[in-house]
N, C-alpha and C positions, 0 to 999 in steps of 0.2 A: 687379313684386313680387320681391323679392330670395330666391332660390332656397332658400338657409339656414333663412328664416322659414318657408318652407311645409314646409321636411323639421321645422322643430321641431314646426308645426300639426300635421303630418300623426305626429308620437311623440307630442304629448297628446291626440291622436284614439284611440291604442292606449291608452295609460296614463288614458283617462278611459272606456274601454270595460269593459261587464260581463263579469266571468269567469266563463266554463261551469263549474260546480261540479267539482271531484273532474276536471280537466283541465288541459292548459295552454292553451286555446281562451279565445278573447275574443269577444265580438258586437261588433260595429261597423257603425256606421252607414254605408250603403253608397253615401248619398246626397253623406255629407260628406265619404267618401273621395274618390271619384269628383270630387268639387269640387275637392278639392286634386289631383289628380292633374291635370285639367284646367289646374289653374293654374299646373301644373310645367310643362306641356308648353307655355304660353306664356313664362313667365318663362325657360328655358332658352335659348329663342332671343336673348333679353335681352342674356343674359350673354356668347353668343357675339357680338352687334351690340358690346358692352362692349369687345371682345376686339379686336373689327375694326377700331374706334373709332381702339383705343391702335394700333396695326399703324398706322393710316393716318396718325395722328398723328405716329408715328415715321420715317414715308416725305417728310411735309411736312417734317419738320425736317431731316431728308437733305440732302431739294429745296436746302432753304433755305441748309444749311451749305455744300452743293456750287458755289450760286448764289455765295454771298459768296465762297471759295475761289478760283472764276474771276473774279470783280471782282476781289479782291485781287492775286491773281495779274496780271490783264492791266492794273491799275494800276500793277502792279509793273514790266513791261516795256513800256509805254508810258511809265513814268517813265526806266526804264534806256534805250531808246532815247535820249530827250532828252539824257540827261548822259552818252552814251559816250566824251567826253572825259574825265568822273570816274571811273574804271576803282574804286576803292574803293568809291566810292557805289551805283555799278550793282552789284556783287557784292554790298552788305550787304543793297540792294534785293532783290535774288536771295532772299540768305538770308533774311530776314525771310519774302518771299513763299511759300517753303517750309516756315520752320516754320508761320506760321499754315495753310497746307494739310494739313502733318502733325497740326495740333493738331486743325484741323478733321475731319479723317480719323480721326482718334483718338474725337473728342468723338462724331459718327456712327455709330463702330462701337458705342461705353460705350454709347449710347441704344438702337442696333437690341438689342443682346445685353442689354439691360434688358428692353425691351419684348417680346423671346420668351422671355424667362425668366419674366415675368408672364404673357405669355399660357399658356404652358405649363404654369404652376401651375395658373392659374385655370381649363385646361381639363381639367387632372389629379384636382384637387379636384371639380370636378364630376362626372366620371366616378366617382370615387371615392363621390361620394354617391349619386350614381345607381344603381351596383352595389349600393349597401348597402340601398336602398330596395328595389329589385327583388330583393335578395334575402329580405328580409323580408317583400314581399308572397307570394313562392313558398312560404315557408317557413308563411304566416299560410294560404295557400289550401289547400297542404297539409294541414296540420293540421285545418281545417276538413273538408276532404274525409273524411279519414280518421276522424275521428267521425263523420262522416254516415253512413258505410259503416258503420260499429258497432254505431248506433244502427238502420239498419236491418235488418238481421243478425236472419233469426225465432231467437228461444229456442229453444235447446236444449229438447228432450221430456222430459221426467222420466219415468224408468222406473221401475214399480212393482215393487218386489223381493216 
C-alpha cells in the first residue's frame, strides 16, 4: 500500500474525529489508528524494496553498457589487428571504439546519477513524512495527556468568607 494513501487515511482519521468541547483535543479511534500505523510500518519497507529495485536496476544497466563497451571495444581491435596494413581504418576503428565507450560511460553515469537522485528524493520524502507524522502523533499524545492531568486536578475548595 503506497505510504501517501495511509498518511492521507491516517489525516481523515483526525479530521473525522470528535472534538473535546472548549479544547483543541480530538478522540480517535485507537483501534483505527493503530491499523494504520501497522500498515505504515509494512508499506515503508515497500518503498525502500522500490528504492533497491531502481539501485539494482541501474547496476544491471552498468553491467550491461560495460558488457557491450568491451565487445565493442575488442571488436574494434580484433578488427584493427586484421587490417594493420589500413593504418587509416584501424585508427577510425580506434576512434569510433572510444567514442561509443565515452558515450557509454557517459550514458551509465546520466542513469546511476538519475537513479540516486530518485532514490534520494523518494527516501527524503519519506522521512519527511514520517517526521511530520510522528510529530503529530507527539503532539496529539501530548495534548491528550495534558487534559487528562486537568481533568483530574481535585477543585479547588471554596472558602466561606
Amino acid at each position: 500500500m503506497d505510504i501517501l494513501h495511509l498518511v492521507d487515511r491516517l489525516e481523515e482519521l483526525f479530521n473525522e474525529s470528535r472534538p473535546i468541547p472548549l479544547t483543541h483535543s480530538v478522540v480517535v479511534d485507537e483501534d483505527r489508528v493503530l491499523e494504520i500505523i501497522d500498515q505504515m510500518r509494512i508499506s515503508i519497507p515497500e518503498e525502500v524494496k522500490k528504492s533497491q529495485q531502481v539501485l539494482a536496476q541501474r547496476d544491471r544497466v552498468m553491467a550491461q553498457a560495460q558488457e557491450e563497451a568491451n565487445r565493442t571495444l575488442t571488436l574494434a581491435k580484433r578488427r584493427g589487428e586484421e587490417s594493420l596494413s589500413r593504418d587509416s581504418v584501424v585508427e577510425a576503428a580506434h576512434e569510433r571504439a572510444e567514442q561509443i565507450l565515452d558515450q557509454a560511460r557517459a550514458d551509465v553515469e546520466s542513469m546511476r546519477s538519475e537513479a540516486d537522485e530518485y532514490a534520494v528524493e523518494t527516501l527524503a520524502a519519506l522521512e519527511d513524512e514520517l517526521t511530520r507524522l510522528l510529530n503529530q502523533t507527539r503532539n496529539g499524545i501530548a495534548k491528550m495527556s495534558a487534559e487528562r492531568e486537568r481533568i483530574m486536578e481535585p477543585p479547588e475548595l471554596v472558602r466561606e468568607a
